[in-house]
C-alpha positions as CSV (number, residue, x, y, z in Angstrom):
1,X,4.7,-93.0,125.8
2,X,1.6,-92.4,123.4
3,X,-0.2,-95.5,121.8
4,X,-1.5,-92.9,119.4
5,X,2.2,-91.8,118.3
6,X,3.7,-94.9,116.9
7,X,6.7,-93.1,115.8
8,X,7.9,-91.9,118.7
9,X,8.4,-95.9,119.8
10,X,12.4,-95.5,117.8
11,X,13.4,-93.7,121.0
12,X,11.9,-96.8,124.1
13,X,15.7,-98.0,124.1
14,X,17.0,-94.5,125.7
15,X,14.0,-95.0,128.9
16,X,13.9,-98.6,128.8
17,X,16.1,-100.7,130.5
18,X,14.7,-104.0,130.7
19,X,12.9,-106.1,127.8
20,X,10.5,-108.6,128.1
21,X,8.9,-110.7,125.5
22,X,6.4,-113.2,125.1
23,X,7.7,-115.8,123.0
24,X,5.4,-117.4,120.8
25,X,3.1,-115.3,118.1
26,X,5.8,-112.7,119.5
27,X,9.5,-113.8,119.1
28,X,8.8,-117.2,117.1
29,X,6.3,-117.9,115.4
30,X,5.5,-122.0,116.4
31,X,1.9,-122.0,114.8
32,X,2.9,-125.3,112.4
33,X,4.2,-127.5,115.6
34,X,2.1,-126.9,117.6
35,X,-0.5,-127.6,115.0
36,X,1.2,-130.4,114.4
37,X,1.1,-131.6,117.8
38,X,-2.6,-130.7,118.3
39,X,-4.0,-132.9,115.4
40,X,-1.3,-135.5,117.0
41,X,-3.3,-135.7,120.2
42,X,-7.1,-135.3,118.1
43,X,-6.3,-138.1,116.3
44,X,-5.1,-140.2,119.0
45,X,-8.7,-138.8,120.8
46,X,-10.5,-140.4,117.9
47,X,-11.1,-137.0,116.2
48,X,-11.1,-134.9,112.8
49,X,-7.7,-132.8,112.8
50,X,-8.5,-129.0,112.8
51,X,-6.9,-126.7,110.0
52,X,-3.5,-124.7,111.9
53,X,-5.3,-121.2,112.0
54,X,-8.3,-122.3,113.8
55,X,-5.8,-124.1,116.2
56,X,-3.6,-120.8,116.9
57,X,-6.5,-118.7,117.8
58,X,-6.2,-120.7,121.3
59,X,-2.6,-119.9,121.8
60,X,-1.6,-117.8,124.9
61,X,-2.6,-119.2,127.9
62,X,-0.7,-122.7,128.7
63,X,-1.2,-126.2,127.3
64,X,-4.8,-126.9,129.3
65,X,-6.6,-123.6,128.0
66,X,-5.4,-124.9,124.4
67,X,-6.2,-128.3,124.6
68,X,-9.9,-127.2,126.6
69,X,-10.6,-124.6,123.7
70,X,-9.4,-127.4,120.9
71,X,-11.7,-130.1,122.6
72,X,-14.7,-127.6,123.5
73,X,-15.1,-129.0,126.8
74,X,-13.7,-128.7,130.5
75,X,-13.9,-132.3,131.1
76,X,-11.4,-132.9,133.1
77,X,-10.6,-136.5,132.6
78,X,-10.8,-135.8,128.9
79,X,-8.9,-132.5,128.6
80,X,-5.9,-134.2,131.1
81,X,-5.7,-136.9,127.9
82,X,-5.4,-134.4,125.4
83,X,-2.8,-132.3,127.5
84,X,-1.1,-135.5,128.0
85,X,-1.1,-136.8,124.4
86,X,-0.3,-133.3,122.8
87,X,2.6,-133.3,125.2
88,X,3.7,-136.4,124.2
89,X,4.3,-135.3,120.8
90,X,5.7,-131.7,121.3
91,X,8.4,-132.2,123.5
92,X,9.7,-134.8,121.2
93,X,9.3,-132.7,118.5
94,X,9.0,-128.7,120.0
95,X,10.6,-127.1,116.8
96,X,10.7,-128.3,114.0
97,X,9.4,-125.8,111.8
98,X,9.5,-123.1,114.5
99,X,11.4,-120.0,113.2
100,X,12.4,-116.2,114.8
101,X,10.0,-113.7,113.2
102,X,11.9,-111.2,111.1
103,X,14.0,-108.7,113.2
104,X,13.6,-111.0,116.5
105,X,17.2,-112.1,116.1
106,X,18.6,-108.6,115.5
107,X,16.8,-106.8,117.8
108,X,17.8,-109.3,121.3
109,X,21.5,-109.0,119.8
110,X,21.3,-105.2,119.8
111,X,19.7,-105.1,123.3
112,X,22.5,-106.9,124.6
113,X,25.0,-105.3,123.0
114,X,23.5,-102.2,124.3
115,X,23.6,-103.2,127.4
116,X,19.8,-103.8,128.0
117,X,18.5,-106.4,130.0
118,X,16.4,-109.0,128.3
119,X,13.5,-112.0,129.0
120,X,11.2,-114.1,127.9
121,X,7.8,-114.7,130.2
122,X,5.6,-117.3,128.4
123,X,2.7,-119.4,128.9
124,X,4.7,-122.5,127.6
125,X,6.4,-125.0,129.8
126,X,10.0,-123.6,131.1
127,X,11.9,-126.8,130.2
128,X,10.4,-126.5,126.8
129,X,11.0,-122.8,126.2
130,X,14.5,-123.3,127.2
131,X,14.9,-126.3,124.2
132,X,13.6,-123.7,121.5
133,X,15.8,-120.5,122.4
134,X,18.7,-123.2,122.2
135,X,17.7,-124.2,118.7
136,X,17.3,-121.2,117.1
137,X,20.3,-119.4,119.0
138,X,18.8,-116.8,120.9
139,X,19.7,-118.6,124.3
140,X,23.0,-116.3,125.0
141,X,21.0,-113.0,124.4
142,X,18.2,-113.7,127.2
143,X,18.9,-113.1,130.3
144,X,15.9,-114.9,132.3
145,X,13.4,-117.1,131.2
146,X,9.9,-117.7,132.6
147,X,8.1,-120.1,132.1
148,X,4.4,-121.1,132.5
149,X,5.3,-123.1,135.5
150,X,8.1,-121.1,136.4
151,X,5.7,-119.0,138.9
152,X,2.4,-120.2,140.8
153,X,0.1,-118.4,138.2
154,X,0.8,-117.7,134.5
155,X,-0.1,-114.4,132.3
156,X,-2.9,-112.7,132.2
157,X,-1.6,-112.4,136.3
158,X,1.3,-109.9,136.8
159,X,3.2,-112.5,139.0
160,X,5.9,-113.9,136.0
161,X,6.3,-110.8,134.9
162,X,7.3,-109.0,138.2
163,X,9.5,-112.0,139.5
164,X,11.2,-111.3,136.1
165,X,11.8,-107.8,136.8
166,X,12.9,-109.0,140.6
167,X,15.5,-111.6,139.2
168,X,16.8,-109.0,136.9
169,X,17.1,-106.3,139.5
170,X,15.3,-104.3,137.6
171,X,11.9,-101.6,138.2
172,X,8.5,-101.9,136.4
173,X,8.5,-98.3,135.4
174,X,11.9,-98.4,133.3
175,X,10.7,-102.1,132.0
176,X,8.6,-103.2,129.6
177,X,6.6,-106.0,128.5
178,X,6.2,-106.9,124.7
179,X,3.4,-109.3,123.4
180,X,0.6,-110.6,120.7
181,X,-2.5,-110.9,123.0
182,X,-4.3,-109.7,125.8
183,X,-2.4,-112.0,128.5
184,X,0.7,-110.4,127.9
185,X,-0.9,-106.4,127.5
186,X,-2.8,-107.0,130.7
187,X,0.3,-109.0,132.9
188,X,2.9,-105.6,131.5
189,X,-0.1,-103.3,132.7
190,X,-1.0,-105.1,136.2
191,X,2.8,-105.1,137.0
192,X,3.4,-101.3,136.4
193,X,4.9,-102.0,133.1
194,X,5.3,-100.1,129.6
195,X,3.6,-102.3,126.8
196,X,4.2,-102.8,123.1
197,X,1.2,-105.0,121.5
198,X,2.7,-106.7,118.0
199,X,-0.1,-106.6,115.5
200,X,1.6,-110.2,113.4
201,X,1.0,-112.5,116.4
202,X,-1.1,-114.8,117.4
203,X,-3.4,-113.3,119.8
204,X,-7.1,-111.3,119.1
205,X,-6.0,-107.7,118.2
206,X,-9.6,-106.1,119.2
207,X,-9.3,-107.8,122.6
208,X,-5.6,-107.1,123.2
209,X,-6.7,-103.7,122.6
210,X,-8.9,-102.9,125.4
211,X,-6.3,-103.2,128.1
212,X,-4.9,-100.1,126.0
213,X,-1.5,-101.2,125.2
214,X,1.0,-98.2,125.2
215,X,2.2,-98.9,121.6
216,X,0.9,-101.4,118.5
217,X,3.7,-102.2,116.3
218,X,3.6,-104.6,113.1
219,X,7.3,-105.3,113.5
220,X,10.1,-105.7,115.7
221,X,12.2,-103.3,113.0
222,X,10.3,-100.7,115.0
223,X,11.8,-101.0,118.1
224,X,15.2,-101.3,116.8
């Protein structure tokens, strides 16, 4: 596979047989709950709310790198009350205006049907993952989800993404690992995966790129 020949991406479902995905800024896109949720716990903490896109740019990497990038600060005392109080919130309210990205649906339906094997490996709680794939109906066309506390170490660390590949009885080298940031490019590429960077996510494009993702797409049409 060439990152420089986009086009050529149409043809990953003939030498593919595994899909993974990050879920959000990938499959949903969450950004107004958890926004939500953030200026839930900020406000509880006695402090302005922040507007949703300057809240997103710290999606990726678990509740605790969120909440410390939110808050500034490492403070542990203080950054264990905002994981706590945004908690609080979101799993009592995890989707609420969380939708699929155009094609998401489609394109885990057709894998399926294909006979591809499919997953999820997020950053976000497993519990909590599982609650939002249920809602929006995606549930019967994954066939494993990780979570971030699935494994002993999250994303950017290959570990989730090659005990995915285990439990699926699959190989790195006919899987591959689809994603918005950096965490997910550089987990796909330390596990001896194939990697698709989505340009509509989340994550910082320029960093993502470094880690020289084998394809940038700006929708999941392409892949279909």
């Amino acid at each position: 596979m060439d990152r420089q020949s986009n086009s050529k991406i149409s043809g990953i479902q003939t030498e593919i047989e595994t899909f993974l995905f990050d879920l959000d800024g990938t499959l949903i896109d969450s950004s107004k709950d958890i926004a939500i949720a953030v200026n839930y716990a900020l406000k509880k903490l006695g402090r302005n709310p922040l507007p949703e896109e300057k809240i997103i740019k710290h999606v990726g990497y678990g509740g605790k790198k969120l909440i410390e990038g939110i808050l500034g600060t490492e403070d542990e005392e203080l950054v264990e009350e905002g994981v706590k109080l945004f908690s609080e919130y979101y799993f009592s309210n995890p989707a609420d205006y969380t939708v699929l990205y155009p094609y998401a649906y489609e394109l885990l339906k057709k894998l399926k049907e294909s006979g591809k094997k499919t997953g999820i490996v997020t950053n976000k709680y497993e519990d909590i993952s599982r609650q939002i794939i249920k809602k929006l109906e995606i549930e019967e066309y994954i066939d494993i989800l990780v979570g971030g506390d699935t494994t002993p170490r999250k994303k950017p660390e290959p570990e989730p993404v090659l005990f995915a590949v285990e439990r699926l009885y699959s190989k790195p080298d006919i899987s591959v690992m689809i994603g918005d940031s950096e965490a997910d490019i550089k987990a796909g590429k330390s596990a001896g995966l194939k990697t698709v960077l989505v340009s509509y996510g989340f994550g910082n494009k320029e960093i993502a790129m470094k880690y020289k993702p084998d394809f940038v797409i700006e929708s999941l049409k392409e892949i279909l």
